[in-house]
C-alpha positions as CSV (number, residue, x, y, z in Angstrom):
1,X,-22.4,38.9,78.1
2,X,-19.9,40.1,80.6
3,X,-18.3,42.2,78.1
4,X,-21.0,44.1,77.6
5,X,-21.5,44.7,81.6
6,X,-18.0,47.2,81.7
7,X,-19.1,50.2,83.8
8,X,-19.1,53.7,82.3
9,X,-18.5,56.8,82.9
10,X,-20.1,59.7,81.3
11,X,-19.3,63.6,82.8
12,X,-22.8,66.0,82.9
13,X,-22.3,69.1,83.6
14,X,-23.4,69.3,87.1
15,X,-21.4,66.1,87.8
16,X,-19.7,62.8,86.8
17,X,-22.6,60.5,86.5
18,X,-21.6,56.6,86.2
19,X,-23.9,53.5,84.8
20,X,-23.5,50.4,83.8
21,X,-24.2,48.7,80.2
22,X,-26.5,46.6,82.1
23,X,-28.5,49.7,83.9
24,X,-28.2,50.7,79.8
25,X,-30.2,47.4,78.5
26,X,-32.6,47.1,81.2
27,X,-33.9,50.5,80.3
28,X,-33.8,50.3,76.9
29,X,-35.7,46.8,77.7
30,X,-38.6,48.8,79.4
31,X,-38.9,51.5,76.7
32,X,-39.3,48.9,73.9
33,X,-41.7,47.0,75.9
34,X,-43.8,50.3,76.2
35,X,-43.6,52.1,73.8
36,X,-42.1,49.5,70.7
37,X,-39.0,50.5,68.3
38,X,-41.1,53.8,66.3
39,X,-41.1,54.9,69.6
40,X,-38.0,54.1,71.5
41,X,-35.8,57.7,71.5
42,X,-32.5,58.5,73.2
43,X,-34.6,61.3,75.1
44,X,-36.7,58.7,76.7
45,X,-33.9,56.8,77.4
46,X,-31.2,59.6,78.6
47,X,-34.2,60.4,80.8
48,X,-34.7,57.1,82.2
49,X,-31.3,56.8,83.1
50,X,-31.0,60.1,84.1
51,X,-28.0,61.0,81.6
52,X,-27.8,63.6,78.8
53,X,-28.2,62.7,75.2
54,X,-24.9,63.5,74.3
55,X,-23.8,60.7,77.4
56,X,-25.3,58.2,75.3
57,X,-24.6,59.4,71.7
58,X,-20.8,59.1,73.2
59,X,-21.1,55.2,73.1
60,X,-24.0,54.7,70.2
61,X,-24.5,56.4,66.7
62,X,-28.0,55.3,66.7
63,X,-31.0,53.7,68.4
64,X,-30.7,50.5,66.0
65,X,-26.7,49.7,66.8
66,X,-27.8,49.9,70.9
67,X,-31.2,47.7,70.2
68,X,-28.8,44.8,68.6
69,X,-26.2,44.7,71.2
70,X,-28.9,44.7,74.0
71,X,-30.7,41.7,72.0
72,X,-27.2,40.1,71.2
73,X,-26.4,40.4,75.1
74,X,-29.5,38.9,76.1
75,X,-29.1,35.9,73.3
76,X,-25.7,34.9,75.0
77,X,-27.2,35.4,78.0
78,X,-30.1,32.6,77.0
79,X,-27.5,30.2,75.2
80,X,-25.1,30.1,78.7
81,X,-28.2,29.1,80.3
82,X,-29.2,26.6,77.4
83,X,-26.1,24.9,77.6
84,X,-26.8,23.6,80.6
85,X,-29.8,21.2,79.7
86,X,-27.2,18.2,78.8
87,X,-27.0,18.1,83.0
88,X,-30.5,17.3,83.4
89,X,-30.9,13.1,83.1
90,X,-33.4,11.8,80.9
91,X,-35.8,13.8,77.9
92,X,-38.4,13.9,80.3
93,X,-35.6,16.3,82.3
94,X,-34.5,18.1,79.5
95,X,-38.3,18.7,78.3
96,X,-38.9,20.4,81.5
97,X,-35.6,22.9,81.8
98,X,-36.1,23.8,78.2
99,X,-40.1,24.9,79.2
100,X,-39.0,26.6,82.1
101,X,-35.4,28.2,80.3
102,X,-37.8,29.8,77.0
103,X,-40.8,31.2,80.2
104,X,-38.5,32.4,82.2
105,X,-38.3,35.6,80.1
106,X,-41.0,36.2,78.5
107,X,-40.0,39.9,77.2
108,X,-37.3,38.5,75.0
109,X,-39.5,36.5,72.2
110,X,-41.6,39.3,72.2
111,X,-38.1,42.2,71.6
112,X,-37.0,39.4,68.8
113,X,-40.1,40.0,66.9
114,X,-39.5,43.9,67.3
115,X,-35.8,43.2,65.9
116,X,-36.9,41.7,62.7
117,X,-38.6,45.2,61.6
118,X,-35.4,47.3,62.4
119,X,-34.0,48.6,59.3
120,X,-30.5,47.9,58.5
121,X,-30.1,49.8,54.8
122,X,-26.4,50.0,54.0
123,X,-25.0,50.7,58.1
124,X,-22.7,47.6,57.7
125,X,-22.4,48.1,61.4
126,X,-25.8,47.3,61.8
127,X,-25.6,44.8,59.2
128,X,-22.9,42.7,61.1
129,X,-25.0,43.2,64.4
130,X,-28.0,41.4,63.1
131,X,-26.5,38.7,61.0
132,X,-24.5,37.6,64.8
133,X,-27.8,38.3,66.2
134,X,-29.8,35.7,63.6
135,X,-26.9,33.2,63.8
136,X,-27.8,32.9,67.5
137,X,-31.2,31.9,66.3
138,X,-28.9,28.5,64.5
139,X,-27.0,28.0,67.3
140,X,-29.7,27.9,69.7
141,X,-31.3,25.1,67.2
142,X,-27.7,23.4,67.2
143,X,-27.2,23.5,70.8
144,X,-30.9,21.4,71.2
145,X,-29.9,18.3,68.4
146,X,-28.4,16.1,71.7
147,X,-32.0,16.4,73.0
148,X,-33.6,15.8,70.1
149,X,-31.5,12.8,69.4
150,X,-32.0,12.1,73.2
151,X,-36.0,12.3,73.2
152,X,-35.9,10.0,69.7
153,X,-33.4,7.3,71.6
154,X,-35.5,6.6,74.4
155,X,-38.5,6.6,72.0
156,X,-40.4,9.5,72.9
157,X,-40.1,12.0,70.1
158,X,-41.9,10.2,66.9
159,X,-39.0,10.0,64.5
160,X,-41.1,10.9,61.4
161,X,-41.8,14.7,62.8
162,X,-39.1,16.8,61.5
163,X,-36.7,17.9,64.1
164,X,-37.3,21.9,63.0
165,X,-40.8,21.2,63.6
166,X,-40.6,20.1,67.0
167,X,-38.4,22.9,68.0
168,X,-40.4,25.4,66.1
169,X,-43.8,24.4,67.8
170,X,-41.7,24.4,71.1
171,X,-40.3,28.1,70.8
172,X,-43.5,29.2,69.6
173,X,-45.6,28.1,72.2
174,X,-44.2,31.1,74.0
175,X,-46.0,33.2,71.7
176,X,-49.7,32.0,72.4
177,X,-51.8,35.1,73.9
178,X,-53.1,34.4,77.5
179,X,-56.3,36.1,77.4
180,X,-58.1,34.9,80.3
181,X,-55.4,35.3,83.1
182,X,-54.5,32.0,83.7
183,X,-51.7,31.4,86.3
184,X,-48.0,31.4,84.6
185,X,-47.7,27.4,86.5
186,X,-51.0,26.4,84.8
187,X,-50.5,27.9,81.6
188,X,-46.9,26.5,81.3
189,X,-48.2,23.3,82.4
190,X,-51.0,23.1,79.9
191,X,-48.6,23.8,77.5
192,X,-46.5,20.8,78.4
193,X,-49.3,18.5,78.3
194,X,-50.5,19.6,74.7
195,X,-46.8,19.5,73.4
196,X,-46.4,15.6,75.3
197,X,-49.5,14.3,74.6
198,X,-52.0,16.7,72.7
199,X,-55.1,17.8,72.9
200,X,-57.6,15.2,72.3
201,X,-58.9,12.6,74.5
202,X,-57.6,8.9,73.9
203,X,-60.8,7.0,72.4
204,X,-61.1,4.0,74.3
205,X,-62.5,2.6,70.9
């Protein structure tokens, strides 16, 4: 992600402005989030930033090419931090710093669904930038098979659920509306509980 993170320079006319790729991606984060890809535009974001248009047309041929590289950015960004869950000890461990890894950003789950409805047509620019950006989506699954393997060892995971399945009802668990407000600890928690152990209570019959 670092890569992306070079400062810029961009000359206005009343004086050189500079920003970063990262003061780049955190507004184009906030104008998604408001007002979704139809309505994300340079304008809003050259005004956010407080650039011209031009600045930004400098460095982007299009609203699509800077969407992917902000999504790809944040992908690596997710996966360096994914990595890390072989140095917890024990499923139980791992269970946990996955939870907390996929709520700790919220935003981004929501931005991936936005990406899927970006058209790419014939840009083989934009074509390149979204088949890296879906590959992540692999990668993320192959960087989790330790702990699945881990969680199925020490006889936690039932070994006749698919391991897709588990993942997939993991990752999407982030997508479940909170419509009554509950605290982010209690909601995450409840979650935890229903994925561990489910929903019903244990019949004592």
């Amino acid at each position: 992600m670092k890569e992306y993170y070079n400062s810029v320079e961009v000359k206005t006319m009343a004086r050189e402005r500079k920003f970063s790729t990262e003061e780049l991606f955190q507004a184009t984060e906030k104008i998604l989030l408001q007002y979704g890809y139809e309505g994300f535009t340079f304008s809003l974001l050259a005004e956010k930033i407080k650039v011209s248009r031009g600045a930004i047309y400098k460095y982007y041929e299009n609203k699509e090419e800077l969407i992917f590289d902000y999504m790809i950015a944040e992908m690596e960004t997710f996966l360096s931090k994914l990595s890390e869950i072989e140095n917890q000890e024990g499923f139980s461990a791992q269970f946990d710093f996955l939870m907390n890894a996929i709520f700790a950003k919220t935003e981004i789950h929501t931005l991936i669904g936005v990406t899927q409805h970006i058209p790419v047509h014939s840009n083989k620019k934009i074509k390149d930038k979204k088949a890296r950006l879906d590959q992540f989506h692999l990668d993320m699954y192959k960087h989790l098979q330790n702990f699945i393997k881990l969680g199925r060892a020490e006889r936690i995971l039932k070994p006749e659920i698919p391991d897709g399945l588990i993942l997939g009802f993991i990752f999407q668990s982030i997508t479940i509306p909170n419509h009554f407000g509950i605290t982010k600890d209690e909601w995450i928690h409840s979650i935890k509980e229903i994925l561990s152990h489910g929903m019903f209570v244990e019949s004592s019959n």
